[in-house]
C-alpha positions as CSV (number, residue, x, y, z in Angstrom):
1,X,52.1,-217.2,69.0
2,X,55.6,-216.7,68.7
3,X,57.6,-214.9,65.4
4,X,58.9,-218.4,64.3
5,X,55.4,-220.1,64.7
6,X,54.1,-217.1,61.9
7,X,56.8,-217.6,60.0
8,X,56.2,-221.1,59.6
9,X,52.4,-220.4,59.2
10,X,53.1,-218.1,56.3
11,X,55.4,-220.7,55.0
12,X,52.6,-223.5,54.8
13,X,50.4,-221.1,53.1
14,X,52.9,-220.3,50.5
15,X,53.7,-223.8,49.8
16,X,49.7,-224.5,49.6
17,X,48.7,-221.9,47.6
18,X,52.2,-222.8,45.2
19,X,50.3,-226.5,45.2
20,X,46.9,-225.8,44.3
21,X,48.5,-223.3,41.6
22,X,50.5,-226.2,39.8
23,X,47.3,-228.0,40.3
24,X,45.2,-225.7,38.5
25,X,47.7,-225.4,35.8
26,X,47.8,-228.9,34.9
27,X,44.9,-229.2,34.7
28,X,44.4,-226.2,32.5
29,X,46.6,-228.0,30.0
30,X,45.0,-231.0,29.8
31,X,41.3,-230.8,30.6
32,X,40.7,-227.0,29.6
33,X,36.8,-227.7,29.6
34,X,36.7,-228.3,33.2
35,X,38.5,-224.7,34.1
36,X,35.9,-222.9,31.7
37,X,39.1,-223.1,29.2
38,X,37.7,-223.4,25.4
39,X,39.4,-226.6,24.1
40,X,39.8,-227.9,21.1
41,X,36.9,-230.2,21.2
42,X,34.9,-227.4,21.7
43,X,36.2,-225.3,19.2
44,X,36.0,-228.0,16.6
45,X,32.2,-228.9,17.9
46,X,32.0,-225.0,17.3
47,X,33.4,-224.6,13.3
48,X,31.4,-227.8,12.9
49,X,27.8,-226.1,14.0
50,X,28.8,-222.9,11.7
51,X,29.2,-224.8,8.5
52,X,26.1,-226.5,8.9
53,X,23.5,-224.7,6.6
54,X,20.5,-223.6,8.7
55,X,16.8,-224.6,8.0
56,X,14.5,-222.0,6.7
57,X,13.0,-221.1,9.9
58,X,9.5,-219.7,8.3
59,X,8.6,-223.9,8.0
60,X,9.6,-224.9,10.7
61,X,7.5,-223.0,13.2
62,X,4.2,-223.1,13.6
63,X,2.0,-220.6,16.0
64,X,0.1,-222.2,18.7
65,X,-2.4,-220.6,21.5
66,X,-1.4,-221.1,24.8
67,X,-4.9,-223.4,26.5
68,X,-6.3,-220.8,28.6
C-alpha cells in the first residue's frame, strides 16, 4: 500500500463512522426506545403505574406446596 491509498482508507472510515454517527442520532431523537433512550411513552407508562394504588398484598397470595 502506498501513503495516498491510507490516506484515502482513513478518509472512508472517517466518513463511515461520521454516517452511522448521524444515523444513531436521529434516531435517538425520534425513536429513543429503540437506543435504550427513556422516552416519553415510557416515562408517561411509568407516572401512570406509580399513581395506581397497589392491592393489599396479604389477599392476594396464597401459599401452595410445591407436588413433590
Amino acid at each position: 500500500m502506498y501513503n495516498g491509498d491510507i490516506m484515502e482508507l482513513i478518509w472512508i472510515l472517517i466518513g463511515f463512522f461520521a454516517l452511522c454517527t448521524m444515523v444513531f442520532i436521529v434516531i435517538a431523537i425520534f425513536l429513543p426506545e429503540w437506543v435504550g433512550i427513556t422516552g416519553k411513552k415510557a416515562l408517561e407508562i411509568q407516572k401512570h403505574q406509580h399513581s395506581e394504588p397497589s392491592e393489599d398484598k396479604s389477599q392476594t397470595t396464597t401459599e401452595t406446596k410445591p407436588n413433590v
